[in-house]
N, C-alpha and C positions, 0 to 999 in steps of 0.2 A: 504494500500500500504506500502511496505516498501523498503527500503534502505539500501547499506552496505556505513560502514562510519568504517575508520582505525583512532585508538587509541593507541597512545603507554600507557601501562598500567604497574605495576611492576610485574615481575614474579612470586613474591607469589600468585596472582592473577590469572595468566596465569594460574598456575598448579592448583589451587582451581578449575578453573572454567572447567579444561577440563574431570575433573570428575563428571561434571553435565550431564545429558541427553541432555536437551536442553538448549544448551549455549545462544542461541542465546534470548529468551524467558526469560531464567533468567536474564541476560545484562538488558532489558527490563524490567522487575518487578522493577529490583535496580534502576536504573534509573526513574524510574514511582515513587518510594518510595520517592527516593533523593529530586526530582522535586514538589511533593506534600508538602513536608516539609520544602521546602526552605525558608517559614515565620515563620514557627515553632522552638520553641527549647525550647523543655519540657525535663525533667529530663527522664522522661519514653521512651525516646529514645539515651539519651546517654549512650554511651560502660561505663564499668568499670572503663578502665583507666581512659576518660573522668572526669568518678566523681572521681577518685581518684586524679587524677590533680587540679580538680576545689578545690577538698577539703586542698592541700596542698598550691594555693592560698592564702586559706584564714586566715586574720588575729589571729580569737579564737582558732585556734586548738592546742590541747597541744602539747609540741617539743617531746612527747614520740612517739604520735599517726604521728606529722610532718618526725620524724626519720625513722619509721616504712614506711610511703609512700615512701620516697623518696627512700627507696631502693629498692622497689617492682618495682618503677616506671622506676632504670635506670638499671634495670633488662637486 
């Protein structure tokens, strides 16, 4: 059985997803994905930035490599 349920979501979103087939199916997968993992947090699921963030946290990194993120980052 299914359900419509309204989200406001950001527009980059909006236009990504109205180039999918099935919008509706996709919502679904990501969501199903989201929801599976919400105990998890492994490296092999974070974005880029993610680790490039987590990596500018951290205390050892050198200020070359720290200088170098931080402007990718506020890109």
């Amino acid at each position: 059985m299914r359900i419509n349920r309204t989200f406001s979501i950001p527009i980059e979103l909006v236009q990504e997803l109205k180039k999918k087939h099935n919008q509706s199916e996709t919502v679904t997968r990501a969501l199903r994905k989201y929801l599976d993992n919400q105990g998890e947090s492994s490296i092999e699921h974070a974005s880029t930035r993610q680790l490039m963030a987590a990596l500018l946290a951290r205390e050892d990194i050198d200020e070359t490599m720290k200088a170098l993120l931080l402007q990718i980052l506020t890109k």
